[in-house]
C-alpha positions, -999 to +999 in steps of 0.1 A: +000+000+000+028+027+007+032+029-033+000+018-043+002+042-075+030+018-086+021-020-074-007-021-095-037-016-075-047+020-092-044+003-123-065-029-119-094+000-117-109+002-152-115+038-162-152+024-167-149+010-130-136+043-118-167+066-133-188+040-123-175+050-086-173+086-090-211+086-105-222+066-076-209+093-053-219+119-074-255+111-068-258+132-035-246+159-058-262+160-085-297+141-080-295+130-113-309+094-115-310+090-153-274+068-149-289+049-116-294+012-136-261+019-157-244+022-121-261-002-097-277-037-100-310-039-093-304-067-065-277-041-051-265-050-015-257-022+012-238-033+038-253-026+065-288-004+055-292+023+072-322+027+095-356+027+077-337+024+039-347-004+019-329-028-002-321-026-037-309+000-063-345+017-054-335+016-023-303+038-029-323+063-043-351+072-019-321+071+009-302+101-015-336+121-019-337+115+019-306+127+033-304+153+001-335+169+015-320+171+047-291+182+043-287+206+013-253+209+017-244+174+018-208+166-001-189+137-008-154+139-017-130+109-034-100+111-016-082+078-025-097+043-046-078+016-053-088-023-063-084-048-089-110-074-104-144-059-100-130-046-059-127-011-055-119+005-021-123+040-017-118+066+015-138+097+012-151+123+033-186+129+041-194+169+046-229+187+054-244+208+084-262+190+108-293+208+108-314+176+110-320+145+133-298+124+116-292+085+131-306+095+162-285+123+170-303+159+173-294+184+153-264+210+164-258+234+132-224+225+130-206+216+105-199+183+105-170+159+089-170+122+086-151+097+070-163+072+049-140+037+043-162+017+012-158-015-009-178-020-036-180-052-057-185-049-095-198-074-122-200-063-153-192-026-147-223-023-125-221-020-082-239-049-068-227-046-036-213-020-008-196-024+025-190+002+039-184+018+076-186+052+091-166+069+117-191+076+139-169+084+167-160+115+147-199+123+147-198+120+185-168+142+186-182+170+165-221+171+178-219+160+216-248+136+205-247+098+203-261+082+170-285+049+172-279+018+185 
């Protein structure tokens, strides 16, 4: 991993892989949905769901136009992907101000800055599934609030 760029693991991400990725991200962005079953399966797996979200590439959507609506503001930023195979890990931050409940926490108008560590799996240049964990300690940190069990 300390020269990642150069052992191979950058480059055993297909440029189609990559955009794939970056317009999965790109989602909370833009709230453009047109590309949704060129990016995810339909069976999709996240790993774990969030509270309430459902299953499936549906249920990615209604969890963007949820937390979108919540949080204007909302931002996701790339800030390292590497894989081979149809594995993609990728580290990215996760920005917005926490003017909502959110995961049981109360709001507390900060601004607030988490960190996101993902793998996705990809067959046939589409996600079908997503692992991913939050730092929620940094959420505790940052609101004084204590998200769901």
């Amino acid at each position: 991993m300390k020269d990642h760029q150069t052992e191979g693991l950058v480059r055993g991400i297909s440029p189609e892989e990559r955009n794939t990725i970056h317009s999965f991200y790109n989602l909370f962005a833009t709230r453009d949905f047109t590309l949704l079953d060129q990016i995810l399966a339909n069976d999709w797996e996240d790993i774990p769901l969030a509270p309430g979200q459902q299953a499936g590439a549906a249920g990615f959507k209604d969890l963007v136009l949820h937390f979108t609506a919540m949080f204007p503001d909302i931002m996701i930023t790339i800030l390292d992907m590497v894989g081979a195979e149809g594995k993609v890990g990728v580290r990215a931050q996760l920005s917005f101000t926490h003017t909502h409940e959110f995961m049981g926490m109360q709001a507390s108008n900060t601004k607030v800055v988490i960190a996101l560590h993902e793998f996705h799996y990809l067959e046939e240049g589409k996600i079908v599934k997503t692992w991913h964990l939050e730092d929620w300690m940094s959420m505790l940190f940052q609101t004084g609030s204590w998200p769901v069990q």
